[in-house]
mmCIF file of the N, C-alpha and C atoms, coordinates in Angstrom:
data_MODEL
# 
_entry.id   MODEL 
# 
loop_
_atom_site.group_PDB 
_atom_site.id 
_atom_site.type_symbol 
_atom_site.label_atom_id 
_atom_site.label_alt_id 
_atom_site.label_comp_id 
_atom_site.label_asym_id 
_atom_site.label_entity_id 
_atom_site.label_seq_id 
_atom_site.pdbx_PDB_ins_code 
_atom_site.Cartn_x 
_atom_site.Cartn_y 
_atom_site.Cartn_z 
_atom_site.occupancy 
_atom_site.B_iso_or_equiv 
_atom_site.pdbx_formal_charge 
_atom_site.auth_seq_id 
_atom_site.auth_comp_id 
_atom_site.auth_asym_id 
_atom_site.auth_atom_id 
_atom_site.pdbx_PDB_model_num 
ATOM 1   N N  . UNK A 1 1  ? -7.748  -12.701 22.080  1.00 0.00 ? 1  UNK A N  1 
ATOM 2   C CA . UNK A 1 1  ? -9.129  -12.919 21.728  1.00 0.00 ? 1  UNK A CA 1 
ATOM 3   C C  . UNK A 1 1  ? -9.195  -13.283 20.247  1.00 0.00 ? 1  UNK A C  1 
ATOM 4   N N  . UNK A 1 2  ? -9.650  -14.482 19.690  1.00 0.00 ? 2  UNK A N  1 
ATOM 5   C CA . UNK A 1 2  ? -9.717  -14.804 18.837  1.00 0.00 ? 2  UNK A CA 1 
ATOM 6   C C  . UNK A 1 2  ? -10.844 -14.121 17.841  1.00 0.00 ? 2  UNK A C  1 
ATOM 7   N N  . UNK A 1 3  ? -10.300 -13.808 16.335  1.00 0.00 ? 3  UNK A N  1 
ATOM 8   C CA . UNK A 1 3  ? -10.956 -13.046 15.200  1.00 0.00 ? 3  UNK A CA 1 
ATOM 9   C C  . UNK A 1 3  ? -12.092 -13.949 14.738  1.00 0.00 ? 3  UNK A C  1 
ATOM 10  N N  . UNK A 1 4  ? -13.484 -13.487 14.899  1.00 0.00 ? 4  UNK A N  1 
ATOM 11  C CA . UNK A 1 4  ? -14.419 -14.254 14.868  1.00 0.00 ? 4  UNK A CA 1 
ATOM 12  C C  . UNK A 1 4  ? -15.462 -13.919 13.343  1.00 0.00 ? 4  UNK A C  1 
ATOM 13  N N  . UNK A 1 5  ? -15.021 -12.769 12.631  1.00 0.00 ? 5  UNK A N  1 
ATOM 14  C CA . UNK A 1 5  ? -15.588 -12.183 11.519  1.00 0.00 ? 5  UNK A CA 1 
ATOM 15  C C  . UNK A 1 5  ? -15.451 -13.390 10.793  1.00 0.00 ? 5  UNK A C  1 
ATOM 16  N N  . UNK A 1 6  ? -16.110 -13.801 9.707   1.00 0.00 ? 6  UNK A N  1 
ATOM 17  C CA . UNK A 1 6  ? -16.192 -13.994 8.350   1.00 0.00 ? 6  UNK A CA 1 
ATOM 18  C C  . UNK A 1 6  ? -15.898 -13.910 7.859   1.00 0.00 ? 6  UNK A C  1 
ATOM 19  N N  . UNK A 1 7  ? -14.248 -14.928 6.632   1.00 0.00 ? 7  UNK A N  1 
ATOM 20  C CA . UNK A 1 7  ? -13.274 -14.301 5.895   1.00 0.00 ? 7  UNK A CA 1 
ATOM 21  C C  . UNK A 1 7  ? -14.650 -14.103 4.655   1.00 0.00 ? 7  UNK A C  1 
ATOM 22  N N  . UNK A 1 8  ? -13.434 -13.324 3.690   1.00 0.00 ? 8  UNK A N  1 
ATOM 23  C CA . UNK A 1 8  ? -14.156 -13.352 2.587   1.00 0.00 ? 8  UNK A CA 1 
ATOM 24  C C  . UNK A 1 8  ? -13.378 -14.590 1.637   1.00 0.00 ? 8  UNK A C  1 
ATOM 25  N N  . UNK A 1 9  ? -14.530 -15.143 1.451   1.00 0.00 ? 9  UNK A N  1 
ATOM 26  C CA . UNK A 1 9  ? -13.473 -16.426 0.084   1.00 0.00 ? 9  UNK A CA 1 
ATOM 27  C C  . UNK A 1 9  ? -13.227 -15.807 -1.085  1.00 0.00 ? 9  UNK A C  1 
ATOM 28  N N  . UNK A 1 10 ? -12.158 -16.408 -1.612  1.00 0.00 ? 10 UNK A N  1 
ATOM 29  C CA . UNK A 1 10 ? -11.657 -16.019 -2.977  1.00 0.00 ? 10 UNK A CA 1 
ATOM 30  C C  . UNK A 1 10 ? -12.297 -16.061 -4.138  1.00 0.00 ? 10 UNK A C  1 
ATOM 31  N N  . UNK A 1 11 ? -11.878 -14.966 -4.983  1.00 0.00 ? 11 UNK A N  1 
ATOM 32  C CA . UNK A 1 11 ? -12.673 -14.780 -6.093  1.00 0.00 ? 11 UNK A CA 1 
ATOM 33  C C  . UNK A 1 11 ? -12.339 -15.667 -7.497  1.00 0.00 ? 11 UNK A C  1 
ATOM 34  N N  . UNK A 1 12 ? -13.037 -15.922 -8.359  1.00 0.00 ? 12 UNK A N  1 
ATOM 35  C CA . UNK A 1 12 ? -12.073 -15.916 -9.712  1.00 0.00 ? 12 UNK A CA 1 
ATOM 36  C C  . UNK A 1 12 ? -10.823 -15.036 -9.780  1.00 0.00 ? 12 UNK A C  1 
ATOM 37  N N  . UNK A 1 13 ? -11.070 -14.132 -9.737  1.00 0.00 ? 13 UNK A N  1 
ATOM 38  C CA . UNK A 1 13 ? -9.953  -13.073 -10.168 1.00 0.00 ? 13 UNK A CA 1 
ATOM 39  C C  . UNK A 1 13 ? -8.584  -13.346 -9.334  1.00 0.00 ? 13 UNK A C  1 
ATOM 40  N N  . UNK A 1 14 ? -8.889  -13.972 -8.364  1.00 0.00 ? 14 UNK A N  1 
ATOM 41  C CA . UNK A 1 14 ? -7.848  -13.881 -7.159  1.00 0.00 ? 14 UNK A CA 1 
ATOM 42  C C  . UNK A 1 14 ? -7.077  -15.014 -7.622  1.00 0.00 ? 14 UNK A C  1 
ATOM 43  N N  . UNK A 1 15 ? -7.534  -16.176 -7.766  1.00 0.00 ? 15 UNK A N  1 
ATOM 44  C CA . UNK A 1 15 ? -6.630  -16.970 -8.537  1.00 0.00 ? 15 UNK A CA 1 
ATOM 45  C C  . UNK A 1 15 ? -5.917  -16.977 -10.218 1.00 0.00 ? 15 UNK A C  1 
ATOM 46  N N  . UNK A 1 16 ? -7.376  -16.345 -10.834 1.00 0.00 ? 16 UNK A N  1 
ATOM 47  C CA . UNK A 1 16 ? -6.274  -15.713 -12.311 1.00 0.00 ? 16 UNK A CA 1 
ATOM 48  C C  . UNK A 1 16 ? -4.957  -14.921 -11.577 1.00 0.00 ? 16 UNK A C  1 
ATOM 49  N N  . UNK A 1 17 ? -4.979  -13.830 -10.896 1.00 0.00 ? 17 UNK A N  1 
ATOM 50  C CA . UNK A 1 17 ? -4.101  -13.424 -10.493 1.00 0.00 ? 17 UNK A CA 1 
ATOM 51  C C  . UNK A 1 17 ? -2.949  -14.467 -10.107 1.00 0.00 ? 17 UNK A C  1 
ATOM 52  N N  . UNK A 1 18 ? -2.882  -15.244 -8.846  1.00 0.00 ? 18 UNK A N  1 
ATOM 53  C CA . UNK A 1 18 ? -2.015  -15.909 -8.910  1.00 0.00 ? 18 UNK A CA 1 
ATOM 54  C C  . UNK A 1 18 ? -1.173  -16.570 -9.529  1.00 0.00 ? 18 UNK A C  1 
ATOM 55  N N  . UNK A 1 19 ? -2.371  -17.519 -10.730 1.00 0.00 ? 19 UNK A N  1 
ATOM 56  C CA . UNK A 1 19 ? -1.897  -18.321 -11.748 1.00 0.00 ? 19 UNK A CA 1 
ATOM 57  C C  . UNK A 1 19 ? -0.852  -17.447 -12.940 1.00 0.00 ? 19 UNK A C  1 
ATOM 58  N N  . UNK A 1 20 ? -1.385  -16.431 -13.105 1.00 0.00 ? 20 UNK A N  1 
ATOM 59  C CA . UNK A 1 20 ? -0.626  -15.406 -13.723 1.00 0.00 ? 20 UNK A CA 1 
ATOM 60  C C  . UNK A 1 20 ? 0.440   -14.967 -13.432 1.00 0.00 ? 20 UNK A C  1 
ATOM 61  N N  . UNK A 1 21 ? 0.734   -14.288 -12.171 1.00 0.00 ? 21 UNK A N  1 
ATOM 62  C CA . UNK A 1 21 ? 2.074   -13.703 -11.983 1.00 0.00 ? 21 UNK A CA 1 
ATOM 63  C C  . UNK A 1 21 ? 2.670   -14.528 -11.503 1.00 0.00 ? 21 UNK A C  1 
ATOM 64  N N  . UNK A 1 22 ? 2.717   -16.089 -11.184 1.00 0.00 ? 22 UNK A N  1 
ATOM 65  C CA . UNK A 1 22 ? 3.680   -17.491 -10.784 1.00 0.00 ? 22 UNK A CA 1 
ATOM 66  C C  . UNK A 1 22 ? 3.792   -17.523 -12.572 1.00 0.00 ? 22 UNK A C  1 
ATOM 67  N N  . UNK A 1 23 ? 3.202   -17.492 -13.783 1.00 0.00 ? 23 UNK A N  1 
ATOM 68  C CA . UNK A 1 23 ? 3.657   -17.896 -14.899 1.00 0.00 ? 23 UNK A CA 1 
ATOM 69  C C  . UNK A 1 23 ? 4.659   -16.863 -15.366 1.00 0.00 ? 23 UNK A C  1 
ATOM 70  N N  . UNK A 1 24 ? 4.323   -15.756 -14.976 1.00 0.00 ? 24 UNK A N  1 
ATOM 71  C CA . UNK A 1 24 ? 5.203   -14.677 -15.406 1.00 0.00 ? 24 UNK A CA 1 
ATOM 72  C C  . UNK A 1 24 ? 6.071   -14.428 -14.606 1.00 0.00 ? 24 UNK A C  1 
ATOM 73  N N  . UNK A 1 25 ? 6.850   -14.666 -13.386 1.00 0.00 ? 25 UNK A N  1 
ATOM 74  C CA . UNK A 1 25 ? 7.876   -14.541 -12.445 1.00 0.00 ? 25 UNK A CA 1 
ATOM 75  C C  . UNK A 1 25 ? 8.126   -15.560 -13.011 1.00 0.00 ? 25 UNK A C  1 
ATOM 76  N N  . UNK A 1 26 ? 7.628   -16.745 -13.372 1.00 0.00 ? 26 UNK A N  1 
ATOM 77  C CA . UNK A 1 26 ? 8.889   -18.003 -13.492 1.00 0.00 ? 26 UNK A CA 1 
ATOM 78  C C  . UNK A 1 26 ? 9.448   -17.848 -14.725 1.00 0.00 ? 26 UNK A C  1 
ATOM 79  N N  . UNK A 1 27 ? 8.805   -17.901 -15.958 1.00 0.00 ? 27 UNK A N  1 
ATOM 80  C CA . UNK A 1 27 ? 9.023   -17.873 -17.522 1.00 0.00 ? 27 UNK A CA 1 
ATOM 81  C C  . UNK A 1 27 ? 10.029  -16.578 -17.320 1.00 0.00 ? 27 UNK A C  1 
ATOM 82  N N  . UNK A 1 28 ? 9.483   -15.444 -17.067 1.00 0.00 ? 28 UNK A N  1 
ATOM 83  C CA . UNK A 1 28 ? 10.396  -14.175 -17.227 1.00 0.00 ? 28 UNK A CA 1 
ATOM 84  C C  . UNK A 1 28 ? 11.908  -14.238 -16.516 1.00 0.00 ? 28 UNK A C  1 
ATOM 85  N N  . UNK A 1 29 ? 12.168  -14.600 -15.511 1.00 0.00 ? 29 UNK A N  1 
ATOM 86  C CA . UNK A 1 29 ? 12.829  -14.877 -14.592 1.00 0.00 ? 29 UNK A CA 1 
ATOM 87  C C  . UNK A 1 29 ? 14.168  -15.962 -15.836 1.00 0.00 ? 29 UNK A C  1 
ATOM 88  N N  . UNK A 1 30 ? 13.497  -16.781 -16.137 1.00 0.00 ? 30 UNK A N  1 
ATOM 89  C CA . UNK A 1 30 ? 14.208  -17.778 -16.146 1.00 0.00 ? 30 UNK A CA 1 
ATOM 90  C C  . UNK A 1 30 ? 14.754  -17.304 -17.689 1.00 0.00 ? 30 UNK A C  1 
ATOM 91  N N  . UNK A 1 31 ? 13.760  -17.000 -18.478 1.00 0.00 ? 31 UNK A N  1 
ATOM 92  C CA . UNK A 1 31 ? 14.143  -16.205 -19.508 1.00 0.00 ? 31 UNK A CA 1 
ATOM 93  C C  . UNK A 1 31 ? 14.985  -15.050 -19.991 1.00 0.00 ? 31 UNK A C  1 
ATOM 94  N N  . UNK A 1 32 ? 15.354  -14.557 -18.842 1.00 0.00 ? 32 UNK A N  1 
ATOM 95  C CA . UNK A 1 32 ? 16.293  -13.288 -18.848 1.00 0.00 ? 32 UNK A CA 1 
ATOM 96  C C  . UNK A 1 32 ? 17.611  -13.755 -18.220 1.00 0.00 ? 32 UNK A C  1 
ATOM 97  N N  . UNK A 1 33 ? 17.131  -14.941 -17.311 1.00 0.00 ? 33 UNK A N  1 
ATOM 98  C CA . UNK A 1 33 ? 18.135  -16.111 -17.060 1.00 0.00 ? 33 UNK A CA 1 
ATOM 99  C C  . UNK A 1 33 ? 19.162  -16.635 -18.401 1.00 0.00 ? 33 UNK A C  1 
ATOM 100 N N  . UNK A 1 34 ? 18.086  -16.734 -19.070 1.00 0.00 ? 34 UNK A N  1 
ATOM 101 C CA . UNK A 1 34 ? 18.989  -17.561 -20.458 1.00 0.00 ? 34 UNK A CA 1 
ATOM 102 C C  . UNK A 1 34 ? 19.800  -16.446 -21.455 1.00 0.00 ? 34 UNK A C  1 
ATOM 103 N N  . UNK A 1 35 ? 18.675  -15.287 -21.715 1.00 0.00 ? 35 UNK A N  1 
ATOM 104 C CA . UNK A 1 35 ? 19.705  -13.978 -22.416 1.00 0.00 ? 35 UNK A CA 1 
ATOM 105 C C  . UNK A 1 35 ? 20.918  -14.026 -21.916 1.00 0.00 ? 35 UNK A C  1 
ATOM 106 N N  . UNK A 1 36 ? 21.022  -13.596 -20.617 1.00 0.00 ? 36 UNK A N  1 
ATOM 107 C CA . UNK A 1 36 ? 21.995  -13.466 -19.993 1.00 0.00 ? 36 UNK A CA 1 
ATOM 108 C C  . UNK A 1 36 ? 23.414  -14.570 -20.504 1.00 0.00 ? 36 UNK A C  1 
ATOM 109 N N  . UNK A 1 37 ? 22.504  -15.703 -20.362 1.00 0.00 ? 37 UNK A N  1 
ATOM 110 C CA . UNK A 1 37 ? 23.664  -17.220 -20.673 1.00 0.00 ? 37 UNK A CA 1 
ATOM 111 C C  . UNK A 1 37 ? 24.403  -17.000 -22.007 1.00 0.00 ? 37 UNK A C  1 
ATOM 112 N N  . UNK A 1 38 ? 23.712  -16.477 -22.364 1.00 0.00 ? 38 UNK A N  1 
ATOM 113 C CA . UNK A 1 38 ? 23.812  -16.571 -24.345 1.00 0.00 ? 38 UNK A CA 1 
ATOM 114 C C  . UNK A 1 38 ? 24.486  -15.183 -24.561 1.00 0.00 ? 38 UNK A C  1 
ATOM 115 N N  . UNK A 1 39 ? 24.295  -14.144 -23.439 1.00 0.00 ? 39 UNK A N  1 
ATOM 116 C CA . UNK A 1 39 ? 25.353  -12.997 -23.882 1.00 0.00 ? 39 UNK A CA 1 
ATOM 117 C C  . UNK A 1 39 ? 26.520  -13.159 -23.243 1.00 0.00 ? 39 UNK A C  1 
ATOM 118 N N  . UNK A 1 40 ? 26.771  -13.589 -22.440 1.00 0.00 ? 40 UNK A N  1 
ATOM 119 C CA . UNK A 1 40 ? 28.017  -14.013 -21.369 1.00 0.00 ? 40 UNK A CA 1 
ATOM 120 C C  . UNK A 1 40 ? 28.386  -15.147 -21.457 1.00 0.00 ? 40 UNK A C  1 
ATOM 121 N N  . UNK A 1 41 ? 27.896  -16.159 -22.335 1.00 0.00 ? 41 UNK A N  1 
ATOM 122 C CA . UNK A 1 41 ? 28.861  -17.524 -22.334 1.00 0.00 ? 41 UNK A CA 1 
ATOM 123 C C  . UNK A 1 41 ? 28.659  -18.211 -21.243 1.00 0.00 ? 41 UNK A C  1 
ATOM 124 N N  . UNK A 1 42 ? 27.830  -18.252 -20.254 1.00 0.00 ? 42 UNK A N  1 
ATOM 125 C CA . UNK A 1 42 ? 27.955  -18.922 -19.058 1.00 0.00 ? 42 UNK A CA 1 
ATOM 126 C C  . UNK A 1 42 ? 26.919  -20.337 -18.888 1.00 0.00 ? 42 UNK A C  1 
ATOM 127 N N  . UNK A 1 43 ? 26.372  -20.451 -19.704 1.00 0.00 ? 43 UNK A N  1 
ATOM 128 C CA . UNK A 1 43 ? 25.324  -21.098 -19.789 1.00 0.00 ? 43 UNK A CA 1 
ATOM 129 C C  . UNK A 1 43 ? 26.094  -22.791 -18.929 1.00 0.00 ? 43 UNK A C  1 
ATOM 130 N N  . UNK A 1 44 ? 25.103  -22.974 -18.141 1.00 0.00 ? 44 UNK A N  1 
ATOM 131 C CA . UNK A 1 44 ? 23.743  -22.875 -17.880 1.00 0.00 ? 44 UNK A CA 1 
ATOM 132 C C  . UNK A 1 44 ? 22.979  -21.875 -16.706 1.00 0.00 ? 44 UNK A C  1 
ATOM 133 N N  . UNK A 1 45 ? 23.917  -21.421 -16.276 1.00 0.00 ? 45 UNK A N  1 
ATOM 134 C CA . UNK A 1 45 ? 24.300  -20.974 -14.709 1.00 0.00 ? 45 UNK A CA 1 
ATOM 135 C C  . UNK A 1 45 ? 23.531  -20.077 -14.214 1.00 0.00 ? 45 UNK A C  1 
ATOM 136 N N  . UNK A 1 46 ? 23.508  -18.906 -15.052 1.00 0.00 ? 46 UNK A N  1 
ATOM 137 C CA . UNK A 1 46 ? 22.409  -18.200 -14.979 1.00 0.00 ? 46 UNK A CA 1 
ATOM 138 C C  . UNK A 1 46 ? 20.469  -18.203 -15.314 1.00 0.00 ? 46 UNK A C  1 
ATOM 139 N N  . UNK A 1 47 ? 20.724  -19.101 -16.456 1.00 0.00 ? 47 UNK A N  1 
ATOM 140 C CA . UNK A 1 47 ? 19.894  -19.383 -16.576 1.00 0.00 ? 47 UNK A CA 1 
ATOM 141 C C  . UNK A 1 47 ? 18.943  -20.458 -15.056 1.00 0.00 ? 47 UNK A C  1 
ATOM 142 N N  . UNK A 1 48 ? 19.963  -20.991 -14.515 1.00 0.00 ? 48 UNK A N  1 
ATOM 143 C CA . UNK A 1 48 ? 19.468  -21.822 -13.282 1.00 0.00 ? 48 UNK A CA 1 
ATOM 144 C C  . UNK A 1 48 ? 18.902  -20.545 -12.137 1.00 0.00 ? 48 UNK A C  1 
ATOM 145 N N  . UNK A 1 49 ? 20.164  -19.917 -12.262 1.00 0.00 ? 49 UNK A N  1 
ATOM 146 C CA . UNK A 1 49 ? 19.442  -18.686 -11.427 1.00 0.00 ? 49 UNK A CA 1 
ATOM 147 C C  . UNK A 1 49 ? 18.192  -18.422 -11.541 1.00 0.00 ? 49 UNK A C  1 
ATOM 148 N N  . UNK A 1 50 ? 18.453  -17.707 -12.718 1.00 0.00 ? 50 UNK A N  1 
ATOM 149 C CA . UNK A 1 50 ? 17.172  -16.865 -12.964 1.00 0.00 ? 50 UNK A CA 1 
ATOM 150 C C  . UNK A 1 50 ? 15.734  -18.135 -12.590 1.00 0.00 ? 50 UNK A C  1 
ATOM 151 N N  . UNK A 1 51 ? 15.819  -19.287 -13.051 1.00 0.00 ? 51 UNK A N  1 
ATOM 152 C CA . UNK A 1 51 ? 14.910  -20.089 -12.808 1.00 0.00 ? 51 UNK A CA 1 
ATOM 153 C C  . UNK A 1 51 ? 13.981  -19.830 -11.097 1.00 0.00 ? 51 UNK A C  1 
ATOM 154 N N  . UNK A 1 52 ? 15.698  -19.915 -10.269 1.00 0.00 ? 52 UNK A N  1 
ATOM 155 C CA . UNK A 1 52 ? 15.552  -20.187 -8.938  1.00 0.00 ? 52 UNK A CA 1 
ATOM 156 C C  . UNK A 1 52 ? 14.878  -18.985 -8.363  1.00 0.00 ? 52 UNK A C  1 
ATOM 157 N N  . UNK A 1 53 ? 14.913  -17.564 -8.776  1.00 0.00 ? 53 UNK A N  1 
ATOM 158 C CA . UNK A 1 53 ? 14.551  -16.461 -8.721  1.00 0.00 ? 53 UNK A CA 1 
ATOM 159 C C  . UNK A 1 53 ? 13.371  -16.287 -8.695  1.00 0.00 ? 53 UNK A C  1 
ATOM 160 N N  . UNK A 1 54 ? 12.708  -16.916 -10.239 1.00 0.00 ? 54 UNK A N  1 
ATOM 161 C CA . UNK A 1 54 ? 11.708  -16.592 -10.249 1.00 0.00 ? 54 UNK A CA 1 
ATOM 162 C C  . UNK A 1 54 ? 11.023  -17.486 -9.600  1.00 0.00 ? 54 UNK A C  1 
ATOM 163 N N  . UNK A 1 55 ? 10.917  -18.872 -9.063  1.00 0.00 ? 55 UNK A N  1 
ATOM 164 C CA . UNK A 1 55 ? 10.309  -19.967 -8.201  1.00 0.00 ? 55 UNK A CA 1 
ATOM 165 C C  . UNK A 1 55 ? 10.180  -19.017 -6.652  1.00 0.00 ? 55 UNK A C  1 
ATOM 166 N N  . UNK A 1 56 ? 11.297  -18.555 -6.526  1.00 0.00 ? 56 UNK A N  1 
ATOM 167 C CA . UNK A 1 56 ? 11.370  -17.630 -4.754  1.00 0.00 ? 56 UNK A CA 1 
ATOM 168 C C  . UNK A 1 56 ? 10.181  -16.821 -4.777  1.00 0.00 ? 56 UNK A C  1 
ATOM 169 N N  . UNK A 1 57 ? 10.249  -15.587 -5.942  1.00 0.00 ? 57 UNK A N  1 
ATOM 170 C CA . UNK A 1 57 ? 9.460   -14.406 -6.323  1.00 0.00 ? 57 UNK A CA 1 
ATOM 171 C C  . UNK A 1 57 ? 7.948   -15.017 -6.302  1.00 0.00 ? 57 UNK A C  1 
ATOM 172 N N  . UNK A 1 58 ? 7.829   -16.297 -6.965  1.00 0.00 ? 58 UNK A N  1 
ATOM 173 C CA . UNK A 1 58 ? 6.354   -16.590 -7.406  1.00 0.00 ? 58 UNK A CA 1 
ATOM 174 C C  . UNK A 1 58 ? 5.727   -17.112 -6.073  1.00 0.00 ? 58 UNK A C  1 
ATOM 175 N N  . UNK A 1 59 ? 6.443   -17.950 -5.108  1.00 0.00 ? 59 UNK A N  1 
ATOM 176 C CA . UNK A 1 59 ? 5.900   -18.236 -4.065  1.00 0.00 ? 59 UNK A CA 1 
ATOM 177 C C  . UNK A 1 59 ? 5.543   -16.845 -3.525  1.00 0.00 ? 59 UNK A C  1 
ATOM 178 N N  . UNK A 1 60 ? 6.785   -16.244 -3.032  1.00 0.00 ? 60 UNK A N  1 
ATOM 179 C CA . UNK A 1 60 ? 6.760   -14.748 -2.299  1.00 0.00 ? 60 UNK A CA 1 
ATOM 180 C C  . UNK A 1 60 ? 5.100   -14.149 -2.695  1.00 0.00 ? 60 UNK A C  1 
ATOM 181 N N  . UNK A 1 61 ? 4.894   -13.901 -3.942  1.00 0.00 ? 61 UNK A N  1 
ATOM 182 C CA . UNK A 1 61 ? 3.888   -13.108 -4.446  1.00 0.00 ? 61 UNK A CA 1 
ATOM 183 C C  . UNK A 1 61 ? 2.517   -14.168 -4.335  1.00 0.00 ? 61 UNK A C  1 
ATOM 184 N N  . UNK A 1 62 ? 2.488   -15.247 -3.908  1.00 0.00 ? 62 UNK A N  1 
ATOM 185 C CA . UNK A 1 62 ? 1.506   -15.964 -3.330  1.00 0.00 ? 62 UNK A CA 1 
ATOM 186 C C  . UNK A 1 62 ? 1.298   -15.797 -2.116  1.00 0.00 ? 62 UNK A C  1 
ATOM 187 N N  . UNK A 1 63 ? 2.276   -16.068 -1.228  1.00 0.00 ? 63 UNK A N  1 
ATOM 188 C CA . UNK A 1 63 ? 2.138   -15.564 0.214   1.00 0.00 ? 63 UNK A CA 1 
ATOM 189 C C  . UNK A 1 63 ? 1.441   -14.729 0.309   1.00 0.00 ? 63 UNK A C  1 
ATOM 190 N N  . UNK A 1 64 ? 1.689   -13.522 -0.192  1.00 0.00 ? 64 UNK A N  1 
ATOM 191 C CA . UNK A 1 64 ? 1.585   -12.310 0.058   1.00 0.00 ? 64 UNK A CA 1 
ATOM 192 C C  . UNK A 1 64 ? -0.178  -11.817 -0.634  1.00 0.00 ? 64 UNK A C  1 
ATOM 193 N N  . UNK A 1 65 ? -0.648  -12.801 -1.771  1.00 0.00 ? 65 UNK A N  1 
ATOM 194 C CA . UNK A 1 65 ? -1.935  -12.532 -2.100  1.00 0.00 ? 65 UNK A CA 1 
ATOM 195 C C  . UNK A 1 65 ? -2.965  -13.680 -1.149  1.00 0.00 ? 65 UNK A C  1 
ATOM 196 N N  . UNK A 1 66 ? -1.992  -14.337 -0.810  1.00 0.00 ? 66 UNK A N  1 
ATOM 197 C CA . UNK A 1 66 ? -3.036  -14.721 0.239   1.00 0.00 ? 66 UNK A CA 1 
ATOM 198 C C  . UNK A 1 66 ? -3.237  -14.270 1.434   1.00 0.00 ? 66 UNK A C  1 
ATOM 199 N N  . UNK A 1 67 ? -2.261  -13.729 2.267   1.00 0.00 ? 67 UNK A N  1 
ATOM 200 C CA . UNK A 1 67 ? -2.124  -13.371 3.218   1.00 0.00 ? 67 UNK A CA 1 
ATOM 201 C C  . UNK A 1 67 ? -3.153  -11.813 3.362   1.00 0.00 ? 67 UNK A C  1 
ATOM 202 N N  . UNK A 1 68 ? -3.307  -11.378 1.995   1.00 0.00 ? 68 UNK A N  1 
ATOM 203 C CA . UNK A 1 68 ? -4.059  -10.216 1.998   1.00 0.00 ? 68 UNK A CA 1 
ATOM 204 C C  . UNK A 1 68 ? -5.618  -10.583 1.764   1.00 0.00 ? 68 UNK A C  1 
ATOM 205 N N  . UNK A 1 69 ? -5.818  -11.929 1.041   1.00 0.00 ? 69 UNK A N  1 
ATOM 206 C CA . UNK A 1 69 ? -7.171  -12.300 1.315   1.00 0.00 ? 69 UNK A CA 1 
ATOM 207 C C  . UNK A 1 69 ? -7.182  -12.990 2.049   1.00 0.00 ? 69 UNK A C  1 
ATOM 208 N N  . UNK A 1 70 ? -7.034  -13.389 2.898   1.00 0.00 ? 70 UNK A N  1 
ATOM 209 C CA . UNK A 1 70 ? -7.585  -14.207 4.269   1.00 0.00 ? 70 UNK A CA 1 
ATOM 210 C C  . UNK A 1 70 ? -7.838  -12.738 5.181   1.00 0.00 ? 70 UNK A C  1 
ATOM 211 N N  . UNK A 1 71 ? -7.210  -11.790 5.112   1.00 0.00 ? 71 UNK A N  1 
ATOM 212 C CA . UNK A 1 71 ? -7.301  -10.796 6.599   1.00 0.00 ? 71 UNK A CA 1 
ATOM 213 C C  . UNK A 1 71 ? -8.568  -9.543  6.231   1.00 0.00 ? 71 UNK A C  1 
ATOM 214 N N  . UNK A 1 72 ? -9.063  -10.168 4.451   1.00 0.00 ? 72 UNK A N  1 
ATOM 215 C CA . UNK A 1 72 ? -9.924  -9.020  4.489   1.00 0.00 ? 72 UNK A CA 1 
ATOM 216 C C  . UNK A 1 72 ? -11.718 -9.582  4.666   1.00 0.00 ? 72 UNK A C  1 
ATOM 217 N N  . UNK A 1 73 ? -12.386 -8.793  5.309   1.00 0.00 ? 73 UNK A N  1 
ATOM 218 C CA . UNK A 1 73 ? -13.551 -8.853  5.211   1.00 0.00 ? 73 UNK A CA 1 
ATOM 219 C C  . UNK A 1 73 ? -14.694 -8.492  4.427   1.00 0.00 ? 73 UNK A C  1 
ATOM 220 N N  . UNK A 1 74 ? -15.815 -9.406  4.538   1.00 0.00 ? 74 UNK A N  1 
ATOM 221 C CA . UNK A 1 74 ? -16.971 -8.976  3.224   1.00 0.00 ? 74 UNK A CA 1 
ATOM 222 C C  . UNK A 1 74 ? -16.932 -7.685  3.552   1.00 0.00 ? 74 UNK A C  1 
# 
């Protein structure tokens, strides 16, 4: 039986949120990526990691804020 309620649409806040923790999973990510390069000599390698990490994480944490506003109601 199909869900016939009324989502609630998204807020301002809901997208600051997003926009926010995709800037901060990627920058941070990729940034601790590069420490890493620069204490271990490995560069670039980790730093790619960490990039790739935080791109996974930032989607992940989108999914997951949307998936929680689409299922809630006014």
């Amino acid at each position: 039986m199909p869900d016939n309620t009324p989502r609630a649409q998204p807020e301002l806040g809901d997208f600051f949120f997003l926009g926010t923790s995709c800037a901060v999973s990627v920058v941070g990510a990729g940034a601790g990526g590069y420490g890493l390069d620069a204490w271990l000599h490995t560069t670039p390698w980790l730093t790619f990691a960490g990039l790739a990490f935080g791109i996974v994480s930032a989607v992940l944490l989108c999914v997951v804020q949307i998936r929680k506003s689409s299922n809630s109601t006014p």
